[in-house]
Chimera marker file (.cmm) of the C-alpha trace (Angstrom):
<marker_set name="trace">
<marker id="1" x="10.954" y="-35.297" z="-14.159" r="1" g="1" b="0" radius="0.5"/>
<marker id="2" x="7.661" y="-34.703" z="-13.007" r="1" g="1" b="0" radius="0.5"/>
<marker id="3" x="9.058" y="-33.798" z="-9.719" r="1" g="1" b="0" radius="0.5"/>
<marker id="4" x="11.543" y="-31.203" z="-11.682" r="1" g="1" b="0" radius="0.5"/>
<marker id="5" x="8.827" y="-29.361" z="-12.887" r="1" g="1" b="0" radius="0.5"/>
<marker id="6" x="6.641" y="-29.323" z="-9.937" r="1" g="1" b="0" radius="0.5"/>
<marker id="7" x="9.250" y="-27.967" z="-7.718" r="1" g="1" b="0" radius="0.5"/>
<marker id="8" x="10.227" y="-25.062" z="-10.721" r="1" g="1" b="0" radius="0.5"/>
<marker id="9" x="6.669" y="-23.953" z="-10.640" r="1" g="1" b="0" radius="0.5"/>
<marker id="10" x="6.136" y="-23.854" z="-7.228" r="1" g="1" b="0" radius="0.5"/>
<marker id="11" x="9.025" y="-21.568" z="-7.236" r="1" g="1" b="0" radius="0.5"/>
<marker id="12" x="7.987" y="-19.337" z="-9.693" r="1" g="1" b="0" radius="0.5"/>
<marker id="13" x="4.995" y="-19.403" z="-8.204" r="1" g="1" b="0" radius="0.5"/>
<marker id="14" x="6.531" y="-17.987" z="-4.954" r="1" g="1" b="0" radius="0.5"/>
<marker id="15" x="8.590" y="-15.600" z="-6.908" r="1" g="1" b="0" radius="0.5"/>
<marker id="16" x="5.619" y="-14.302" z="-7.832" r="1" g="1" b="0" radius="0.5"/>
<marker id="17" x="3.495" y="-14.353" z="-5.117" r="1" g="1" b="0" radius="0.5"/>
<marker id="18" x="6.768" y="-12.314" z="-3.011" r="1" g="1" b="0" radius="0.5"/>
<marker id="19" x="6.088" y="-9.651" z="-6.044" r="1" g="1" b="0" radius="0.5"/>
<marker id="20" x="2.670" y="-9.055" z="-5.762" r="1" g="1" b="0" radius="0.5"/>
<marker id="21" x="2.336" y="-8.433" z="-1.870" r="1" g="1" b="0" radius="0.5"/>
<marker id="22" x="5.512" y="-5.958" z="-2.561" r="1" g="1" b="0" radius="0.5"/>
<marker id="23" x="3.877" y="-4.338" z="-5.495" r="1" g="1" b="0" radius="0.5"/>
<marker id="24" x="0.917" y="-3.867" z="-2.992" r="1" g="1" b="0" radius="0.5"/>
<marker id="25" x="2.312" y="-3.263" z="-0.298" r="1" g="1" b="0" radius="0.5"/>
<marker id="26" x="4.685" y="-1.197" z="-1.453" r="1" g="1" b="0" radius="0.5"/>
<marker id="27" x="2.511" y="1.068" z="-2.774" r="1" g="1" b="0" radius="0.5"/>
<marker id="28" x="0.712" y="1.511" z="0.415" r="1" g="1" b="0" radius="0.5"/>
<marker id="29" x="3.484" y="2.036" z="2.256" r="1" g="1" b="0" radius="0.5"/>
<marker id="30" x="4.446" y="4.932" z="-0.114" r="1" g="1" b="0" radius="0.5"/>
<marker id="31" x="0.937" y="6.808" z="0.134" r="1" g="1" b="0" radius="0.5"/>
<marker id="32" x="1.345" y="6.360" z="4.527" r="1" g="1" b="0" radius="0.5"/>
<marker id="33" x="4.705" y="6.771" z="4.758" r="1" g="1" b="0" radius="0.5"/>
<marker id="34" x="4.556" y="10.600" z="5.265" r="1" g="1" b="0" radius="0.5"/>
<marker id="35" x="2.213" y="10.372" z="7.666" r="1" g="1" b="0" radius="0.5"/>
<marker id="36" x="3.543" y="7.490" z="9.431" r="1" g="1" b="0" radius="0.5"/>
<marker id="37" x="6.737" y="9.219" z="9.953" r="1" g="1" b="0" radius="0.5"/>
<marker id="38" x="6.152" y="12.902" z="10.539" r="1" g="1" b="0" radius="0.5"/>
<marker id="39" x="5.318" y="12.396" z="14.275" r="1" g="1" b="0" radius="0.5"/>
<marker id="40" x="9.275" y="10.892" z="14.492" r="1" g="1" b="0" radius="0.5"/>
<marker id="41" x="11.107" y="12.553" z="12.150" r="1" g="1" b="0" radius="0.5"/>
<marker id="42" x="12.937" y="14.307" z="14.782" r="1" g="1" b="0" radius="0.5"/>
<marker id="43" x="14.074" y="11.727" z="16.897" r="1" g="1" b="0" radius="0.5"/>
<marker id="44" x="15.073" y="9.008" z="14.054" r="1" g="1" b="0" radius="0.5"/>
<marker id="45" x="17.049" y="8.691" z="11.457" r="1" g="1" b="0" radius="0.5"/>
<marker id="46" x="14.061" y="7.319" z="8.941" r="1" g="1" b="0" radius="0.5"/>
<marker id="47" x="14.164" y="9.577" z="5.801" r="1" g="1" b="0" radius="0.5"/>
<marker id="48" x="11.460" y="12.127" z="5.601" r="1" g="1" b="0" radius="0.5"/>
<marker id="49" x="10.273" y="10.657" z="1.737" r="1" g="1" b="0" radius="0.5"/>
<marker id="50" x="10.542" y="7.917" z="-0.238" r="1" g="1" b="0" radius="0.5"/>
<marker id="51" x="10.116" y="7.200" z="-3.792" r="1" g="1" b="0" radius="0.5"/>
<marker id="52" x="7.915" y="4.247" z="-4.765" r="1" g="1" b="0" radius="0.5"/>
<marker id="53" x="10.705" y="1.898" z="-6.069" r="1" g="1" b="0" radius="0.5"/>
<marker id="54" x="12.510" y="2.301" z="-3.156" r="1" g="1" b="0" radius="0.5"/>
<marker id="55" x="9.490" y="1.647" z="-0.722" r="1" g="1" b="0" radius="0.5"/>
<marker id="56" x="8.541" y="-1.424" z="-2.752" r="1" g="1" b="0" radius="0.5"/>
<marker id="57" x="11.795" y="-2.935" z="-2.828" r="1" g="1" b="0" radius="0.5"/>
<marker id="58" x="11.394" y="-2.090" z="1.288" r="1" g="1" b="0" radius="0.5"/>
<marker id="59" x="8.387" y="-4.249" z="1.121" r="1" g="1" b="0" radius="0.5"/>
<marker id="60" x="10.276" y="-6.902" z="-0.935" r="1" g="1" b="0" radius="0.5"/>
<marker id="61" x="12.735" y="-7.327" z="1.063" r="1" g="1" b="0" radius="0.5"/>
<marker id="62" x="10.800" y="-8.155" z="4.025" r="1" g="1" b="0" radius="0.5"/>
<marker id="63" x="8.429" y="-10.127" z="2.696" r="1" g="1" b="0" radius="0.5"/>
<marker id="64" x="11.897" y="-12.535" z="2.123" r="1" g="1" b="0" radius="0.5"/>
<marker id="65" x="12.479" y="-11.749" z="5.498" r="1" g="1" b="0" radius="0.5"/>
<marker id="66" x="9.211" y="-12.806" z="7.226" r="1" g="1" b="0" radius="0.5"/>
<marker id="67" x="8.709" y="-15.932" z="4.376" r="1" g="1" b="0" radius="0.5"/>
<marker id="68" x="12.316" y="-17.034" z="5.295" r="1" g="1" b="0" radius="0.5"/>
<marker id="69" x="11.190" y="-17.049" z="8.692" r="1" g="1" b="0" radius="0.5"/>
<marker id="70" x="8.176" y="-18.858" z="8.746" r="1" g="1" b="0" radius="0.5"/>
<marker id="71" x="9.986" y="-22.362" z="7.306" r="1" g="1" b="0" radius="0.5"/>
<marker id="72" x="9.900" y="-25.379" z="9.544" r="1" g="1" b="0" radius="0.5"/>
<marker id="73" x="13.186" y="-27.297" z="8.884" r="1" g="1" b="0" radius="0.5"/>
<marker id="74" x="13.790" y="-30.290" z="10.782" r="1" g="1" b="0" radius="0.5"/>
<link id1="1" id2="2" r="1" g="1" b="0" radius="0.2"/>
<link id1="2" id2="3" r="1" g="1" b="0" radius="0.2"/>
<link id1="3" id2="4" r="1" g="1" b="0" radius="0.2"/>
<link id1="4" id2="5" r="1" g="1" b="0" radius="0.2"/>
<link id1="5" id2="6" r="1" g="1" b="0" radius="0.2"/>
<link id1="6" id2="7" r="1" g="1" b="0" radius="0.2"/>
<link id1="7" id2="8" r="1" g="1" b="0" radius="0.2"/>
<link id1="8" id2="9" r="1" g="1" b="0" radius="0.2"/>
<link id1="9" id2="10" r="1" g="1" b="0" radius="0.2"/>
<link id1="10" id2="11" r="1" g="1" b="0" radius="0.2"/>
<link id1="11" id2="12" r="1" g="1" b="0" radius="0.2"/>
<link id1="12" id2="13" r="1" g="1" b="0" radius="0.2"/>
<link id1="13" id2="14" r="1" g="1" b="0" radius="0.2"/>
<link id1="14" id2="15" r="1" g="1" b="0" radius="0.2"/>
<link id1="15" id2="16" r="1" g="1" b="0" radius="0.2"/>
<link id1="16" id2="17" r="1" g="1" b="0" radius="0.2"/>
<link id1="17" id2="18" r="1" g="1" b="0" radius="0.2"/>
<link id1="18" id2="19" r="1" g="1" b="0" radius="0.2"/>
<link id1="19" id2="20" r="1" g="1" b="0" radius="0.2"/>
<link id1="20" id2="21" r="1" g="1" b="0" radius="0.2"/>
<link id1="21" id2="22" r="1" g="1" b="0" radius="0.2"/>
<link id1="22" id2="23" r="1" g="1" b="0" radius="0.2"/>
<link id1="23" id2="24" r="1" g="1" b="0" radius="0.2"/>
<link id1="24" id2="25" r="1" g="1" b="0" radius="0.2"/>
<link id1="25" id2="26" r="1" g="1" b="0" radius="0.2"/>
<link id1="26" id2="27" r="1" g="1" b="0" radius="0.2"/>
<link id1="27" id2="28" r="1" g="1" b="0" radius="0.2"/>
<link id1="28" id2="29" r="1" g="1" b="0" radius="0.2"/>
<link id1="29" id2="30" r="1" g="1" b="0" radius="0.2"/>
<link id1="30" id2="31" r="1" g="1" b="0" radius="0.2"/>
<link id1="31" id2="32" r="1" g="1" b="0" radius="0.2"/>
<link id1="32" id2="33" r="1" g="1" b="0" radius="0.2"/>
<link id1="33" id2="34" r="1" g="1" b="0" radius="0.2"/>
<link id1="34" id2="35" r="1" g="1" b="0" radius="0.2"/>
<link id1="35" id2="36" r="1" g="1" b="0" radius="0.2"/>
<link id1="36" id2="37" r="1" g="1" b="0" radius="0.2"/>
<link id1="37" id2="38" r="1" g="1" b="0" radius="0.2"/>
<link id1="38" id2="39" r="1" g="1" b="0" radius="0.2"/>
<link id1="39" id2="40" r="1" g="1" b="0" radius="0.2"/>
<link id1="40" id2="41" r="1" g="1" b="0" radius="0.2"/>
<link id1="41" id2="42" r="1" g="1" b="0" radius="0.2"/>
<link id1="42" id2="43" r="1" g="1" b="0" radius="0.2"/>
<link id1="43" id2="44" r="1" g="1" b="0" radius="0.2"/>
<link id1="44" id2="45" r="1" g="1" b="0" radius="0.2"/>
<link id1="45" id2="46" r="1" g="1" b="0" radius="0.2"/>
<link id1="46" id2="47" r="1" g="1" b="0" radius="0.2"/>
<link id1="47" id2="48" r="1" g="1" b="0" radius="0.2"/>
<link id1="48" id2="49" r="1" g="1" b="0" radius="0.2"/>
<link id1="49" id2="50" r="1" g="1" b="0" radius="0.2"/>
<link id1="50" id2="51" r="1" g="1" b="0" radius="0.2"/>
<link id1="51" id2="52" r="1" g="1" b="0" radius="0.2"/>
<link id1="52" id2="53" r="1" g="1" b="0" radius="0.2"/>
<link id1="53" id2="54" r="1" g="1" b="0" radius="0.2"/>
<link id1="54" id2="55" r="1" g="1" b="0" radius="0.2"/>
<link id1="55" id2="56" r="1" g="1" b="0" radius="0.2"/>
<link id1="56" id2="57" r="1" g="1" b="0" radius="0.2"/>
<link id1="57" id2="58" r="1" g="1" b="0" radius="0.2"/>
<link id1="58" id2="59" r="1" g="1" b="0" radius="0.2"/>
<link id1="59" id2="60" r="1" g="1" b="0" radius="0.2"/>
<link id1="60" id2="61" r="1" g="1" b="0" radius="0.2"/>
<link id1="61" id2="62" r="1" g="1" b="0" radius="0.2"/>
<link id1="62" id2="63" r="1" g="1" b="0" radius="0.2"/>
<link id1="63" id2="64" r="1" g="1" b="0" radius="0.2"/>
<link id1="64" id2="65" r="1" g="1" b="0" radius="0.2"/>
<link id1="65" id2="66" r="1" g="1" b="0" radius="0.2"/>
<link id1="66" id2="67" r="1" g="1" b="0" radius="0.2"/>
<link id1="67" id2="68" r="1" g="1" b="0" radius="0.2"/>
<link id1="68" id2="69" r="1" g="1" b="0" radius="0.2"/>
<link id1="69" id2="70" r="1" g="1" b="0" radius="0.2"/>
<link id1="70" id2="71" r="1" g="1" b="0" radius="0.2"/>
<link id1="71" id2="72" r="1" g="1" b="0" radius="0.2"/>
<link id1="72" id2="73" r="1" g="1" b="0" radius="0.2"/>
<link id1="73" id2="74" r="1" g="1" b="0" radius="0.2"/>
</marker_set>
């Protein structure tokens, strides 16, 4: 049991460590987005704005991504 509830808060605690760095980054990626994507607006299909939900979900779905990633399973 003890292992039970070890594992369910280490998940919950990665649930919610996923959330904050795409609350964060999120957030920063809506303030630079603009900028970041002016020069290349042209030549791309990357939308000229985004709102903050969608740029955070962005972030959220790539911090799955890269965490996903970075496991070791042998």
């Amino acid at each position: 049991m003890e292992d039970f509830v070890k594992g369910v808060m280490l998940t919950i605690g990665g649930i919610f460590l996923i959330a904050a760095v795409a609350f964060l980054s999120g957030t920063i990626l809506f303030w630079i987005w603009p900028i970041a994507v002016e020069p290349f607006h042209a030549l791309t299909w990357l939308p000229q704005e985004l709102s903050w939900f969608q740029s955070v979900c962005l972030t959220w779905v790539f911090s799955i991504l890269v965490k996903s990633s970075n496991t070791n399973n042998k």
